[in-house]
N, C-alpha and C positions, 0 to 999 in steps of 0.2 A: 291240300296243304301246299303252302309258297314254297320258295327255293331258298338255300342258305345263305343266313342272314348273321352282322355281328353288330350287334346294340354296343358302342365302345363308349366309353366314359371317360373324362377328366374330370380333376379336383382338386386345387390349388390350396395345401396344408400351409398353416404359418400366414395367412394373411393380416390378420390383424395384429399383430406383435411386431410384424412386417411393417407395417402404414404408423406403427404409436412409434416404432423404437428410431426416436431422432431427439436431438438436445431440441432444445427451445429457441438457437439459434438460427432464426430465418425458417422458423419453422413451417411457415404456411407455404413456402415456393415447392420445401420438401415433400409436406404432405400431399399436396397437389400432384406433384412430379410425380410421386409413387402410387398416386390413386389411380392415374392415367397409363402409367408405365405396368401396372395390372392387368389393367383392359385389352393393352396392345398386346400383352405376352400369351396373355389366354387367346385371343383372335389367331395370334400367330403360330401357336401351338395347332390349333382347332384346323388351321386353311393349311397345314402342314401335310397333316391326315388327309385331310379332301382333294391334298392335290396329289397323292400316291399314285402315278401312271396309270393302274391298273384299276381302280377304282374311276379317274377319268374316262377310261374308255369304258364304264360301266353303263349300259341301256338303263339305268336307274335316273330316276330323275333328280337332279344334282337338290336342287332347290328342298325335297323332300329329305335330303341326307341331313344335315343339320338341322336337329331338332329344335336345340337350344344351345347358346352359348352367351353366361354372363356372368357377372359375380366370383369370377375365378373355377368356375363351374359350365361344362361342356356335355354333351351327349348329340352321338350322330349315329345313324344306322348305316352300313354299308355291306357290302358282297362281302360272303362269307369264303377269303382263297388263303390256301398255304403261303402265295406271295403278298395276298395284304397283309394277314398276321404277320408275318415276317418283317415286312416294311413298320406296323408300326410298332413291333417289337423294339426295331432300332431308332428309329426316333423316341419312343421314350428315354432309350439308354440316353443318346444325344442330350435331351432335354434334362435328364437329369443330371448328368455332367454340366450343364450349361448353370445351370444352379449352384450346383455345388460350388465349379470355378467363381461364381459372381456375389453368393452371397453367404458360403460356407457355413449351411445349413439353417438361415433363416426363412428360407423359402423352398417348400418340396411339393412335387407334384405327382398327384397318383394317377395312372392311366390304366384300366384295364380295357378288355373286352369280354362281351358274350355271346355267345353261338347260338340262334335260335331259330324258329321258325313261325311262321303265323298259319294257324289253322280255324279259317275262320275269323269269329271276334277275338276268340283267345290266340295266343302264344306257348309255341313249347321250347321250352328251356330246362336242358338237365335231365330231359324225361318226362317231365312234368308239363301240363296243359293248366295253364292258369288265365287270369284276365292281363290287361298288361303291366299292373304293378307290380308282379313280378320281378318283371326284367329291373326297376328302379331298389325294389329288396332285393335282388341278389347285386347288385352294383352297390348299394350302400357296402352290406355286407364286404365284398372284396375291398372298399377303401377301406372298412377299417383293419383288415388284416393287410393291406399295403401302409397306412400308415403306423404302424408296429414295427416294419420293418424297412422305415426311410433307408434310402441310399446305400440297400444293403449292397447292389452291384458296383458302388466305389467304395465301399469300406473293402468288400473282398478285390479289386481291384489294384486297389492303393492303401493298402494294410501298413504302410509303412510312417505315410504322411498321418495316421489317426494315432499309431500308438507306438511308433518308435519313441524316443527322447526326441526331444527338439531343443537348436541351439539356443543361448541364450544370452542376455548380456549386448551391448550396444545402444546404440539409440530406437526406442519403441516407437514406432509411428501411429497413431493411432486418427482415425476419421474424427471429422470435429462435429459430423453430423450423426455419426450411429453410435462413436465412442469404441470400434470395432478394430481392432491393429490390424495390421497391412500397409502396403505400399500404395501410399498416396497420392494423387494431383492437385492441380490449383484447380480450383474455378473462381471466376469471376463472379460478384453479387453486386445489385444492384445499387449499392452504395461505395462501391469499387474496392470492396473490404476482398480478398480472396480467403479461400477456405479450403482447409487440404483437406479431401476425402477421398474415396475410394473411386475406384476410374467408375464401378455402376452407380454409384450415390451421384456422380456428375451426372452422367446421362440422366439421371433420372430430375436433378438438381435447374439442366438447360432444358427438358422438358418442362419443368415447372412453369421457368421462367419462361415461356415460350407463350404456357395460358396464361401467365397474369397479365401478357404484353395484349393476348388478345380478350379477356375477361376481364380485366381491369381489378381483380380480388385483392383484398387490403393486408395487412400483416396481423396476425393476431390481434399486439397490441391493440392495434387503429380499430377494431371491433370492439372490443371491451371499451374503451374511450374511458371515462375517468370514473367507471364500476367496474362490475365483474365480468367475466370471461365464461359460458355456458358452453357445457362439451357433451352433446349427443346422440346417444348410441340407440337405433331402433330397427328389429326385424318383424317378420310374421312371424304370427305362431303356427304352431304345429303344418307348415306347410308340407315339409316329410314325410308326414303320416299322410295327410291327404295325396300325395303321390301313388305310396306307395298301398294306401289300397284302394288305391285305382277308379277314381269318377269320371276316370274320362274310359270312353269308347274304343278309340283308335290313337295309333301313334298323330294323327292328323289333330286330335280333339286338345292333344298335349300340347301339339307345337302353336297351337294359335293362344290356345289360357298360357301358357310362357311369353309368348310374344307380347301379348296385353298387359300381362304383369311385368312384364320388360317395360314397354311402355311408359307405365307408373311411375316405377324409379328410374329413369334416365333421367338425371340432373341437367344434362345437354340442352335436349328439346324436347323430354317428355310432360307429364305432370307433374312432377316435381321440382322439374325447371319454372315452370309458370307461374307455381306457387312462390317461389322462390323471389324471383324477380319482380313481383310487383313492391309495390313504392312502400309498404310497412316492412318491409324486410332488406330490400336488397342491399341495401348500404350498412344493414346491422349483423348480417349471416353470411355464412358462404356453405354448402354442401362438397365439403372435400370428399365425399365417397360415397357410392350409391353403386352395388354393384348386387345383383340378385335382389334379394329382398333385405339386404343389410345399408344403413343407412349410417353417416358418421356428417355430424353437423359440428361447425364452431360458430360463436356469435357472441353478442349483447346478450346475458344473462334471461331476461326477461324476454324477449326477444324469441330466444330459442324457446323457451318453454311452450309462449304463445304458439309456436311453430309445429311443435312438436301436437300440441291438440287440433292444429290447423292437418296437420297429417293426419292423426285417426279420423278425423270427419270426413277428409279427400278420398280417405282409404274406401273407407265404411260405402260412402255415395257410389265410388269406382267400383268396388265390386258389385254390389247390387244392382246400378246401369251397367255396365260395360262387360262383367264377367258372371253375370249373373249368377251370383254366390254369397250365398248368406252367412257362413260358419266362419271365414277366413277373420283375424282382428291380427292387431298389430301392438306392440307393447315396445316398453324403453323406457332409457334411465337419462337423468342429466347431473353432471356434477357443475358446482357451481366453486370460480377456485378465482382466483387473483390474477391477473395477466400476467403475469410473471411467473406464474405458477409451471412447474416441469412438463409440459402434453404428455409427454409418453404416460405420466401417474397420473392425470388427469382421462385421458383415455382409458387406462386401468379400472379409473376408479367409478369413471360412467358406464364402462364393460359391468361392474360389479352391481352398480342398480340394475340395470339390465335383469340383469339375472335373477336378482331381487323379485323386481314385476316379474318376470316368469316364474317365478313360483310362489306366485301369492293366490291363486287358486288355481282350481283344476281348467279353469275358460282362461286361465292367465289375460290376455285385451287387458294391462295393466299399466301405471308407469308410475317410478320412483321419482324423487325430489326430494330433498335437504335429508333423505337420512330414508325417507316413508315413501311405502306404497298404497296408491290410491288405485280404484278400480276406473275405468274408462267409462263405466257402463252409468255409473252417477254420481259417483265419488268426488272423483274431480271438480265437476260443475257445482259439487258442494262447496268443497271445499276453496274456489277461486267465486261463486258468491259471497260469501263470508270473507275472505279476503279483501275480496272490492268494499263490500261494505264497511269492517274497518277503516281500513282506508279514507274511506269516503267522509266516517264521523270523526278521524283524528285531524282530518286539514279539514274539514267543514265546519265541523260542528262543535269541535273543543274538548272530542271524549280524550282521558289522558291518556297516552303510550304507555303507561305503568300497567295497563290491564292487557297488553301482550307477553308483559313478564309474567303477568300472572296467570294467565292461560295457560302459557307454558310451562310453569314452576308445577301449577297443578297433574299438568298432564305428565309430567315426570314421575309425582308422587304412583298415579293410577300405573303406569309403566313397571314401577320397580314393587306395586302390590302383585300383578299379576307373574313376574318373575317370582315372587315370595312365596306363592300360592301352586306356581307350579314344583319349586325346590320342595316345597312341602311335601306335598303328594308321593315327589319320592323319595321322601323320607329323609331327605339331604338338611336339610335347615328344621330348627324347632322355632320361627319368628313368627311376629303376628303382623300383619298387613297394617300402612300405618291408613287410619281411615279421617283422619283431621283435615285430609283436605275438604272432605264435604264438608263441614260445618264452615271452614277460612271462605269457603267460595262464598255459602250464603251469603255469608256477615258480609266479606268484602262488596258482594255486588249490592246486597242490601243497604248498605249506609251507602255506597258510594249515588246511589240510584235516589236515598236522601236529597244528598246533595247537587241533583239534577233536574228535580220535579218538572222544572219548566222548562228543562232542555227535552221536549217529546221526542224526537229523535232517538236520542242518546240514552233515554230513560225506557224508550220502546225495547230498544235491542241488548239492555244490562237485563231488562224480565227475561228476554228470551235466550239469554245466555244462561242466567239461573234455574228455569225452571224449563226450558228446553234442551237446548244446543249443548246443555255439559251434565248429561246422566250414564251415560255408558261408558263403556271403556275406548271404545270405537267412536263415540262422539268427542271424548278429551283427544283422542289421536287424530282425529281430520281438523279437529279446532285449534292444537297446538299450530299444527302444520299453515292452517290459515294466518296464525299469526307471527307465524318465522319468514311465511312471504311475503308479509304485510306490512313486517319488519324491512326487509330488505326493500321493498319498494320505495315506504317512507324516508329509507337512507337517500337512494336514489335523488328523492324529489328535493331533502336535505344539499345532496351536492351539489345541485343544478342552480337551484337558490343563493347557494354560497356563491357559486362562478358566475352568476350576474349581480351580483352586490359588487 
């Protein structure tokens, strides 16, 4: 058995409420700032611990101590001493005062440690000899009984500032970018407008500005251009679970599948970057955040989405060559909103498909759009054939746009049958399913199909809407969906046409 060891963790609580919650004033320098101003906090945290005196003068090999550090998210092994604990006992304290001072509680950070030892392949921790996913379950474990209990060493510290009375009355100052009262400063924006905010919303404000000077990234608006604004939010799934029961070997086997999947998502110079930057994108998207395996995109509507299945493919090839891993998929949601529209509930509200596609089955590998989750695995590619093809026969070939109303009119009726049918069940409603759309559909695509004989195209794919493409419930709902997007693109092509007439 080795000598004593302490597996420590960090975990960066509040990030994403952290990165949404800003007005829509200048909001992309913001985002940016605080995507970047993340990364450096967690680094500076993580090289805090590594550089503890006593730890540097450790025979360990430095390079082996840092596991991983990304995504707001840290883990390093070091010598197990009364004076390392102690050292980072106080720098957590530090640290979480340093928070508290700057952002009064929208940002918390948990730090624990674990004491363990390697015996052989496994590890004992606690008593206990397990493989190494342990040590990743018992660290989950303590953040979540540390985030239950944010900042409880400055509440009992500073008991006074939480729940005495506070003065009241005067003038309110309040940040123009978080909307958060406090004492404000200028900063200066690029259009020499100034903005009182908070002294850390500057800092984080002149970092922004710092990358757009050297990435040249656009302002919201100038993405959307004269359509919509797409806000996408994409992680792995169940990568947790695969941690924590443990496919890797050694702490060595962990820090290289991190490093690779680091790789992946680094928007800098990773794969994500490249994807990025090539010429169908760069001028329509930008990757405000990429940190772990959580991804936060803005752009051109259409644009992102393409983007967002350009990432499950990148993902899917990347791990099979490079991490050799077949079970790993990745899911997310995109809200689609008006460039004018608030980020911070735009962000909310792509968090909320998000969520959606994870739980739209047990493999989740999912993503939401206009409302619906479609599966990755075929769905999608359904559903965006049929899309194209619309498309294709309303500017080609003369089929009318009346039959995407009516797509969707139908797949409403089958929606609020199967809501009817499950009120029923329990007993809640005595209604009868309304079933008239089957028969509107035939008729409708029947005479309309009349009146097209010689348009083969058009009279090819009205059969196969009839008597294929719209019999389940599950084909009205990937067909609706084809033609809400179909909808929106033909708007698209509608405004482009207007602005060169």
């Amino acid at each position: 058995m080795t000598g004593d060891l302490l597996f420590v963790g960090g975990d960066l609580s509040g990030i994403q409420k952290f990165i949404y919650n800003i007005s829509s004033k200048k909001a992309m320098v913001s985002l940016k700032g605080r995507s970047a101003y993340l990364k450096r906090f967690t680094d500076e945290v993580c090289k805090r611990i590594l550089d503890i005196s006593e730890i540097q003068k450790s025979p360990q090999d430095k390079d082996e101590m840092k596991i991983y550090c990304s995504g707001g998210k840290f883990y390093l092994q070091v010598p197990d001493t009364p004076t390392i604990r102690k050292s980072i006992d106080v720098i957590k304290r530090e640290v979480e005062a340093q928070l508290w001072r700057e952002h009064r509680g929208q940002l918390a950070i948990n730090i624990a440690y674990l004491p363990f030892q390697y015996d052989g392949d496994n590890v004992v921790v606690d008593g206990e000899t397990d493989n190494i996913g342990i040590l990743w379950k018992k660290m989950t474990e303590k953040f979540t009984t540390l985030k239950n209990q944010k900042f409880k060493d400055e509440l009992l510290d500073s008991y006074g500032e939480f729940f005495e009375v506070q003065k009241v009355g005067g003038d309110i100052k309040v940040c123009q970018v978080t909307g958060i009262e406090g004492d404000v400063v200028p900063v200066k924006m690029y259009d020499d407008e100034d903005l009182m905010v908070l002294p850390s919303v500057k800092k984080q404000i002149e970092l922004g500005k710092k990358l757009r000077d050297e990435q040249r990234f656009k302002m919201l608006e100038e993405y959307a251009g004269d359509t919509y604004l797409g806000i996408l939010r994409m992680d792995i799934d169940n990568l947790g679970a695969k941690f924590i029961r443990s496919d890797f070997k050694s702490m060595k086997e962990y820090k290289q599948f991190s490093l690779a999947l680091d790789w992946f998502f680094d928007a800098e110079q990773g794969r994500l970057h490249d994807l990025q930057t090539q010429d169908k994108y760069r001028e329509f998207l930008n990757i405000v955040y990429a940190g772990g395996d959580d991804i936060f995109v803005v752009g051109r509507w259409d644009k992102v989405i393409d983007f967002a299945a350009r990432i499950k493919d990148e993902f899917k090839s990347y791990c099979h060559d490079t991490l050799e891993e077949e079970t790993l998929s990745i899911s997310g949601g995109v809200a689609v909103v008006n460039a004018k529209f608030p980020i911070a509930k735009a962000a909310e509200m792509a968090g909320e498909a998000e969520d959606a596609a994870k739980k739209y089955s047990k493999q989740k590998n999912a993503f939401n759009m206009f409302g619906e989750t479609v599966s990755w695995m075929n769905e999608f590619d359904y559903v965006k054939t049929n899309k194209d093809k619309l498309v294709e026969l309303i500017k080609n070939y003369g089929l009318s746009r009346s039959i995407l109303h009516k797509i969707k009119k139908y797949a409403l009726i089958v929606k609020e049958n199967m809501a009817v049918e499950v009120a029923n069940k329990k007993g809640e409603k005595k209604r009868k399913p309304d079933w008239s759309y089957v028969w509107h559909k035939a008729y409708y695509l029947t005479r309309y199909m009349g009146k097209e004989k010689d348009n083969k195209e058009v009279y090819k794919f009205c059969m196969s809407l009839r008597d294929e493409k719209l019999l389940t419930p599950n084909d009205y709902r990937m067909m609706s969906l084809a033609a809400r997007w179909a909808e929106l693109e033909l708007r698209e092509t509608d405004n482009t046409n207007t602005k060169n007439e």
